[in-house]
C-alpha positions as CSV (number, residue, x, y, z in Angstrom):
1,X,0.0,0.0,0.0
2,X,1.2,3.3,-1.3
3,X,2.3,5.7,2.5
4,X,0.7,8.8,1.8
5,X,2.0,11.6,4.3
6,X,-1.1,14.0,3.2
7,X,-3.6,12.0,4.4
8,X,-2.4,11.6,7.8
9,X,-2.1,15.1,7.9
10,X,-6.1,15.4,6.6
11,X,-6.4,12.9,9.3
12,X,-5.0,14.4,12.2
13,X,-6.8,17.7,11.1
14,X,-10.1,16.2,11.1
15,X,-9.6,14.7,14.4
16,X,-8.4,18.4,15.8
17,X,-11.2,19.8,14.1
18,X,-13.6,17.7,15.7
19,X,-12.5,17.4,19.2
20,X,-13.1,21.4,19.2
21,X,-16.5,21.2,17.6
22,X,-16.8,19.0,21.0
23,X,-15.3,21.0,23.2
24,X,-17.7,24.0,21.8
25,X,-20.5,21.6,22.5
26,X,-20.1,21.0,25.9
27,X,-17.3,18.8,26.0
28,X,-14.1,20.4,28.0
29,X,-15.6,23.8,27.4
30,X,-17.6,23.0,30.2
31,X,-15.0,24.2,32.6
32,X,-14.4,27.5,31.3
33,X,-18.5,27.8,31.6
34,X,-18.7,27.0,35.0
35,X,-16.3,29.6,35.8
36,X,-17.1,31.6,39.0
37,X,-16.3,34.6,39.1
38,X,-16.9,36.6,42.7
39,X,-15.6,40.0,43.6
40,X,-15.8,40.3,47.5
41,X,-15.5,44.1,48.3
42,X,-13.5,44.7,51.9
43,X,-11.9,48.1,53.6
44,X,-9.2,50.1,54.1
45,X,-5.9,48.2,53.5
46,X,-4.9,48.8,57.1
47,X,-8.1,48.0,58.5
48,X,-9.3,44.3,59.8
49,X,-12.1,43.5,57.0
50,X,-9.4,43.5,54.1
51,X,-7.2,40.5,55.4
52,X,-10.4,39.0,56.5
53,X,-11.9,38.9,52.8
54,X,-8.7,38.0,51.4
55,X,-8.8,34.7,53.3
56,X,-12.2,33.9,52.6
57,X,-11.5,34.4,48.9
58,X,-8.7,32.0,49.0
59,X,-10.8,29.9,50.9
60,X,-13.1,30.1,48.0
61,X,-10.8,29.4,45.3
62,X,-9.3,26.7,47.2
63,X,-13.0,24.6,47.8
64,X,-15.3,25.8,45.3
65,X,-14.7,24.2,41.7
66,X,-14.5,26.9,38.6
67,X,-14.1,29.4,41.3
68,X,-12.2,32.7,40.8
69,X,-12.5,35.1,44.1
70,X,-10.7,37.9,44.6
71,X,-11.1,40.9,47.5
72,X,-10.6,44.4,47.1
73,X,-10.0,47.4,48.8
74,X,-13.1,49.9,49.3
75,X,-13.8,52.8,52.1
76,X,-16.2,49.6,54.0
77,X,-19.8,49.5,55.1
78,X,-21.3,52.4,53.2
79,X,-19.5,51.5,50.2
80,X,-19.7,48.0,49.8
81,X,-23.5,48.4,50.2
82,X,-23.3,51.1,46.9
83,X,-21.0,48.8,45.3
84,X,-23.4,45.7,45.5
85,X,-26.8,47.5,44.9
86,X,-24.6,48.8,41.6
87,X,-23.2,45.3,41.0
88,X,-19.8,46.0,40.8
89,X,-19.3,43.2,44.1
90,X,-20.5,39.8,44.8
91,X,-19.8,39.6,48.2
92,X,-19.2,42.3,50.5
93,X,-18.4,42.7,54.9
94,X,-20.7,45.3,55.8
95,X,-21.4,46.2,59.7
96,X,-25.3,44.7,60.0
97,X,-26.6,48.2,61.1
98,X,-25.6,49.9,58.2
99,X,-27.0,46.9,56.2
100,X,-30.1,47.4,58.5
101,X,-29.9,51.0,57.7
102,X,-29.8,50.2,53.6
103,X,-32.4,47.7,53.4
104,X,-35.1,50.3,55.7
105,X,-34.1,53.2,53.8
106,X,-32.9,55.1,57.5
107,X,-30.2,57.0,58.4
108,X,-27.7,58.0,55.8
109,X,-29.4,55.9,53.6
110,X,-33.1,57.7,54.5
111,X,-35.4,57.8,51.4
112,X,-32.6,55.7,48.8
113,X,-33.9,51.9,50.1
114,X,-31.4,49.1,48.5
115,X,-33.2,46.0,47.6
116,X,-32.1,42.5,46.4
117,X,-29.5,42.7,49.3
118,X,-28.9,38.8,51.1
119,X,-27.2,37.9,54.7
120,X,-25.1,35.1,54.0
121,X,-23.7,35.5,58.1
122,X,-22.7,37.7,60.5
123,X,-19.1,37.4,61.5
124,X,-17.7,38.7,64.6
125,X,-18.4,42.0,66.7
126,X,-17.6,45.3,66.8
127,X,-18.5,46.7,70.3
128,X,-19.6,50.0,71.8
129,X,-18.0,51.9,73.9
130,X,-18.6,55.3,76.0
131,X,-15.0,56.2,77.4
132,X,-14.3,58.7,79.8
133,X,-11.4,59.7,82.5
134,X,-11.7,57.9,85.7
135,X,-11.0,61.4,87.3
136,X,-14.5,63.0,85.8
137,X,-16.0,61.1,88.2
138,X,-19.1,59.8,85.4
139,X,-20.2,56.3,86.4
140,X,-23.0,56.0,84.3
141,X,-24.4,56.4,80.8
142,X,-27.2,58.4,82.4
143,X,-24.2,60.7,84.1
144,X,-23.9,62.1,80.5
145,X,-26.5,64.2,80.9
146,X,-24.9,67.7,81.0
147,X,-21.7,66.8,79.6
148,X,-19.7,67.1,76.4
149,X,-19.8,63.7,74.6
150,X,-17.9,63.4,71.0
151,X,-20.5,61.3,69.4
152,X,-18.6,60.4,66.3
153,X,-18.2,62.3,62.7
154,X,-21.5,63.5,62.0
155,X,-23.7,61.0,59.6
156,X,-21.2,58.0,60.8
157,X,-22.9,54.8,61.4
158,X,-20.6,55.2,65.3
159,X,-22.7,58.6,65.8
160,X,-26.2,56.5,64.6
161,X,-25.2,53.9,67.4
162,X,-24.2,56.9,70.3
163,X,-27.8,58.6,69.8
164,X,-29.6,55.1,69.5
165,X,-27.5,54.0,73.3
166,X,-28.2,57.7,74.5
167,X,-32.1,57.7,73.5
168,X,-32.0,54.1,75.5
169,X,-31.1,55.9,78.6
170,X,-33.8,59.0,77.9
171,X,-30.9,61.3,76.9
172,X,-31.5,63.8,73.9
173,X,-28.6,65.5,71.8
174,X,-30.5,68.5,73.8
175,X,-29.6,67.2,76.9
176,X,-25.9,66.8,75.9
177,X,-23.1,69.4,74.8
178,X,-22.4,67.0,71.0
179,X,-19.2,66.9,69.4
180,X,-19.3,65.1,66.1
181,X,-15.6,63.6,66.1
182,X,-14.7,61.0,64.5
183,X,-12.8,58.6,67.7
184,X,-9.1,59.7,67.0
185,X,-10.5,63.3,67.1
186,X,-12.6,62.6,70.3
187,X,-9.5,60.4,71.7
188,X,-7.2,63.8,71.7
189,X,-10.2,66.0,73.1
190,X,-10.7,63.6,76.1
191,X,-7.1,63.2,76.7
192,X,-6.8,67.2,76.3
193,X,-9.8,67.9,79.3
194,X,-11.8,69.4,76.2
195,X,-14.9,66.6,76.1
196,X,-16.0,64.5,79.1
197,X,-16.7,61.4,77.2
198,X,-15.9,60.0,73.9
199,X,-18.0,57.1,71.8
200,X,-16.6,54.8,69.5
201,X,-17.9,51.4,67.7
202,X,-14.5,48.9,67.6
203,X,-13.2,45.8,68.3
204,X,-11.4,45.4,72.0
205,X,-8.8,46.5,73.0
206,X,-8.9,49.9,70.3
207,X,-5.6,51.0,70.0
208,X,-7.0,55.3,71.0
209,X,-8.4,53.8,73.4
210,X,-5.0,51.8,75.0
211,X,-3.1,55.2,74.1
212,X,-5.4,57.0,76.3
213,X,-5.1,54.6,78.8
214,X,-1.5,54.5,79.1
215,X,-1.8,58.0,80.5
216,X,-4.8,58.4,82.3
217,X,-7.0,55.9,84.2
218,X,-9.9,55.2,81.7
219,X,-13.4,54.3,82.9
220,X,-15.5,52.4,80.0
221,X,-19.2,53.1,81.1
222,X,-21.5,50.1,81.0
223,X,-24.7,49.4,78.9
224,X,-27.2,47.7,81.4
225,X,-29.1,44.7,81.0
226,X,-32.6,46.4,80.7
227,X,-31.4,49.2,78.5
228,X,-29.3,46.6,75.8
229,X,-32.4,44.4,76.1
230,X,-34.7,47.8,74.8
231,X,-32.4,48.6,72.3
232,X,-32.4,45.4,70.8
233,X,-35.9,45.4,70.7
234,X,-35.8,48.1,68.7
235,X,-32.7,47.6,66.9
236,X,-32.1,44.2,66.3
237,X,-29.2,44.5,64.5
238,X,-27.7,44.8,68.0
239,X,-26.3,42.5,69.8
240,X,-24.7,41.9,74.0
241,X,-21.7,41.8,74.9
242,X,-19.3,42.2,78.0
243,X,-15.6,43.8,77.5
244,X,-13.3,41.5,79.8
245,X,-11.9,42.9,82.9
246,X,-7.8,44.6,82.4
247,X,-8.6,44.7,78.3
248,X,-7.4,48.4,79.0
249,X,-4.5,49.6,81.9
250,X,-5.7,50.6,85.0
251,X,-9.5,49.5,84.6
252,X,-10.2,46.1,85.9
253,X,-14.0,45.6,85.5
254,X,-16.0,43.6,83.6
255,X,-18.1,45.9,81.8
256,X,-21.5,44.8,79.8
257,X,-22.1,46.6,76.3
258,X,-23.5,46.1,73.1
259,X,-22.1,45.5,69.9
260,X,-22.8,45.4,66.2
261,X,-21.3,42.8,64.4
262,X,-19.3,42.4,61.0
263,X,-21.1,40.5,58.4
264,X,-20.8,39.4,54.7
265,X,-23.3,40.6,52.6
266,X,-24.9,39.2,49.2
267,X,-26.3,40.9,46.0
268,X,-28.9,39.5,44.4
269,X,-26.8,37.5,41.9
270,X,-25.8,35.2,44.3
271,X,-28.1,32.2,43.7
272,X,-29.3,29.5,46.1
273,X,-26.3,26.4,45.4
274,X,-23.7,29.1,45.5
275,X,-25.1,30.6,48.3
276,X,-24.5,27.5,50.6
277,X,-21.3,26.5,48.9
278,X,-20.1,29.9,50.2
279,X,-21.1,29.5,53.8
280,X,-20.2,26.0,53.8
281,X,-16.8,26.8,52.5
282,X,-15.9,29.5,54.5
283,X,-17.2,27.9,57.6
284,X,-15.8,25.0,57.5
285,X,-12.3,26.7,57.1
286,X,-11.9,29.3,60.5
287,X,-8.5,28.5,61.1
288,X,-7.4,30.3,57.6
289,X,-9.6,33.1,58.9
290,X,-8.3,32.8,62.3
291,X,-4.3,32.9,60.7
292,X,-5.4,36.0,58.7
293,X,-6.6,37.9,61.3
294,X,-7.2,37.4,65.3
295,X,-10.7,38.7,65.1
296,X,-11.2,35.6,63.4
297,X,-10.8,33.6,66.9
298,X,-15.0,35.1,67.5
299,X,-16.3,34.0,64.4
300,X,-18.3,30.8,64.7
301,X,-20.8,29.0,62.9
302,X,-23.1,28.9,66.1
303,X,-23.4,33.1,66.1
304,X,-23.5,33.1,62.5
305,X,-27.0,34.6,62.4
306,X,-27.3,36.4,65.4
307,X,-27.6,40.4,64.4
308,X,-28.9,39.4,61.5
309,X,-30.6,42.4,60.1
310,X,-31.8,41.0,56.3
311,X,-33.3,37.9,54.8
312,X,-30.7,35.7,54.6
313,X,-29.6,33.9,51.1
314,X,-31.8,31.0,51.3
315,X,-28.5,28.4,50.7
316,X,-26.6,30.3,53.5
317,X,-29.5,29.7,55.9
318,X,-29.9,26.2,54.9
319,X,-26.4,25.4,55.8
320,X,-26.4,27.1,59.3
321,X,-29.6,25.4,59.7
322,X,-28.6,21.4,59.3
């Protein structure tokens, strides 16, 4: 039989030929169909939800097939709620009041509702806390009355917490000399004798709040149990908590609070199967969390939907749920 070197060429391009007519067809195409791709949108560089979200993307990529996750860097709550009402974001970490605060159309989101947003869980908390100098003699939240009290920078979802705690207690801006300072600012003005008290919503111990402490005896003033248990009636993207005894120099009391707590936050395009592959994922993974950043030591899958201020992603809820 005559070789004939042209038609194993016509041969081998009919098989290449065909095996991409395949792969168009559904054949290894496939995988490049199924591709994920999810844009979880963090913080400030320097602040604790960017390391955070770049864990649970790598988490994400590492157990979720055809997944592609990445985090980025974003100025955090008010943003990332912008950001996935305009779909530019996935996934985002949002404190749940200002996701309570977006999905009721209050506060600096009053009149501008955002719909189609989904809890997939809350994450870890970020507590209140009323400091003054143990020297001013103010033992109480309802000792404020009177006073000068930096509240926060004005429109700040710290301020919206001070004047939710204050109205808890019967306390007015009226009754109150404000100071809208953001905490660094209200940090140097308690230090400097020029406000009494100073509010701030942060994980313990707050670095102001050690600085201060390292110079003056601190007194953090407590949230009662009556008065937390009103305001999360009202609130209940609230949640209790108690600050340990020595987290700052010189103050060696247990002191009960409140906090609000971190959370990761779906658009609408997050369906049902990837919904619970995401919880499942990043549950089931803490200690990458955990090595990424300490905060990650409170987040558990047991308070994963306590402070929840949204429907949740109907996936998510199923996994937290079995």
């Amino acid at each position: 039989m005559k070789f004939s070197w042209k038609k194993i060429l016509t041969a081998g391009l009919t098989a290449i030929m065909a095996t991409a007519l395949l792969a168009g067809c559904g054949g290894s195409g496939n995988q490049s169909a199924e591709k994920k791709f999810i844009n979880i949108a963090t913080g400030g560089t320097a602040g604790t939800y960017y390391p955070i979200g770049g864990a649970m993307a790598e988490i994400l990529n590492k157990s979720i097939p055809g997944m592609n996750a990445s985090a980025q860097s974003t100025g955090a709550s008010v943003s990332n709620v912008n950001m996935l009402k305009d779909d530019q974001v996935d996934l985002a970490i949002i404190q749940n009041d200002i996701t309570y605060y977006a999905v009721n159309g209050t506060e600096m989101f009053k009149d501008e509702k955002v719909s189609g947003l989904q809890g997939i869980a809350t994450l870890y908390p970020e507590t209140c806390q009323f400091v003054t100098l143990d020297k001013s003699g103010i033992q109480s939240i309802a000792d404020l009355k009177g006073k000068r009290v930096a509240v926060g920078a004005a429109g700040s979802g710290a301020e919206a917490n001070a004047r939710q705690i204050l109205e808890a207690y019967g306390i007015t801006y009226d009754d109150i000399t404000v100071q809208y300072l953001s905490f660094a600012e209200g940090a140097s003005a308690l230090k400097d004798g020029n406000v009494d008290a100073a509010f701030l919503t942060a994980g313990y111990p707050t670095a102001s709040v050690q600085d201060i402490a390292s110079q003056n005896k601190v007194r953090l003033l407590p949230v009662e149990e009556d008065k937390a248990d009103a305001l999360i009636a009202k609130y209940p993207f609230y949640t209790k908590a108690l600050i340990p005894a020595g987290t700052y120099q010189g103050f060696d009391e247990v002191v009960p609070s409140v906090s609000v707590m971190a959370m990761l936050v779906a658009s609408k395009n997050v369906d049902e199967k990837l919904g619970y592959d995401i919880a499942k994922a990043i549950f089931s993974n803490l200690d990458r969390i955990q090595a990424a950043h300490s905060v990650g030591k409170l987040i558990t899958k047991e308070k994963a939907m306590e402070g929840m201020p949204l429907k949740m992603n109907a996936g998510a809820e199923k996994f937290f749920k079995e």
